[in-house]
C-alpha positions as CSV (number, residue, x, y, z in Angstrom):
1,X,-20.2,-3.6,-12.4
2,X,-21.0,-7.5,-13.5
3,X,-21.4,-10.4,-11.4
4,X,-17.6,-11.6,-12.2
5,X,-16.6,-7.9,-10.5
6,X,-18.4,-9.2,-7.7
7,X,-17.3,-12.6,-6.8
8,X,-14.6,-11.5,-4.2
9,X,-16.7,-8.9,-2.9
10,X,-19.0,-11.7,-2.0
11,X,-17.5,-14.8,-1.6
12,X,-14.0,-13.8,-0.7
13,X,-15.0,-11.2,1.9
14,X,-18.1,-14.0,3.6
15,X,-15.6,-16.2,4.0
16,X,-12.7,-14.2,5.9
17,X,-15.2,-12.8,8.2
18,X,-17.0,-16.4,8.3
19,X,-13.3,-18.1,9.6
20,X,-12.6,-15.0,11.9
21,X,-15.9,-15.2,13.3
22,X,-15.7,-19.2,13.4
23,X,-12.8,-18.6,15.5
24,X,-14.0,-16.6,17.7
25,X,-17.1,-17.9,18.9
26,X,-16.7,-21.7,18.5
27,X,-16.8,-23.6,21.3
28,X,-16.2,-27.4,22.2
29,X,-19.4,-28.4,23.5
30,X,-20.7,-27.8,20.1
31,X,-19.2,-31.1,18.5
32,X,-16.7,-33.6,19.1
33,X,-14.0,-32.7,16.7
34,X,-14.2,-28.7,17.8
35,X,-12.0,-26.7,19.9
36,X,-12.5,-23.2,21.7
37,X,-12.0,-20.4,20.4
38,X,-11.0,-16.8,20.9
39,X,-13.3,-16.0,23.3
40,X,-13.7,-19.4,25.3
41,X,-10.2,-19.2,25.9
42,X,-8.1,-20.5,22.8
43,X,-6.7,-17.1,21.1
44,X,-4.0,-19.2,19.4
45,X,-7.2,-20.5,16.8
46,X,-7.7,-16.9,15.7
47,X,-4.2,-16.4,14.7
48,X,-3.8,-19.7,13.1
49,X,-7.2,-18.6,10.7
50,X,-5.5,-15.3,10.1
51,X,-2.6,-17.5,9.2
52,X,-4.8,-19.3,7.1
53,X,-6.2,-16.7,5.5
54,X,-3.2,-14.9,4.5
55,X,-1.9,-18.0,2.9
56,X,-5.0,-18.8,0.8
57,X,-5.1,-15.0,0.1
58,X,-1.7,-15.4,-1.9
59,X,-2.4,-18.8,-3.3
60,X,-5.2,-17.7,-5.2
61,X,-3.8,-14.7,-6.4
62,X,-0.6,-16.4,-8.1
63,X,-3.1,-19.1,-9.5
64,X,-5.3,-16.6,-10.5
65,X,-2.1,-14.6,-12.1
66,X,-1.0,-18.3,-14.0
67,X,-5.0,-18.8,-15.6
68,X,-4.7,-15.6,-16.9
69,X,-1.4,-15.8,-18.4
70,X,-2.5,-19.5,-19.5
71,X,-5.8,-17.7,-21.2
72,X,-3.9,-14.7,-22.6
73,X,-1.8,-17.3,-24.9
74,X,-5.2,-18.5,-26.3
75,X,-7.2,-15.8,-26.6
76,X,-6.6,-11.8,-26.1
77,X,-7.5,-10.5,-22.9
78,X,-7.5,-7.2,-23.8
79,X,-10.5,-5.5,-25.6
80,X,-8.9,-3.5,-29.0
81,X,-9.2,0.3,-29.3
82,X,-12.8,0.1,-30.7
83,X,-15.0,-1.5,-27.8
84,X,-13.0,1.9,-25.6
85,X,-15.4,4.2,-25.2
């Protein structure tokens, strides 16, 4: 596996369970601009980041789908019978 296998695994993954957590434990007293969270009373925050989360989930995918289709018309994406092992 290379480092491009990797990326979601890593960054896509740290950062769902970094907003679930986020709204979980967040509380107000910890700055002026934040709100409670799951467990300080507020469960509506952790359904708005799963909202969130679903929604990014599919806009990355379809832009993800468009820059390969956009790369695929300027170079081949797909390795010719030879480099099969």
């Amino acid at each position: 596996m290379g480092h491009t296998v990797d990326v979601f695994s890593l960054h896509g993954v740290g950062g769902i369970v970094g907003l679930i957590c986020n709204s979980l434990f967040v509380n107000s007293n910890v700055g002026i601009y934040s709100s409670d969270g799951a467990f300080s009373g507020n469960p509506v925050l952790l359904g708005k980041m799963i909202a969130v989360i679903c929604v990014l989930i599919i806009y990355i995918s379809v832009f993800t789908l468009i820059c390969l289709v956009l790369t695929d018309f300027v170079v081949c994406l797909k390795a010719s019978g030879e480099f099969h092992t």
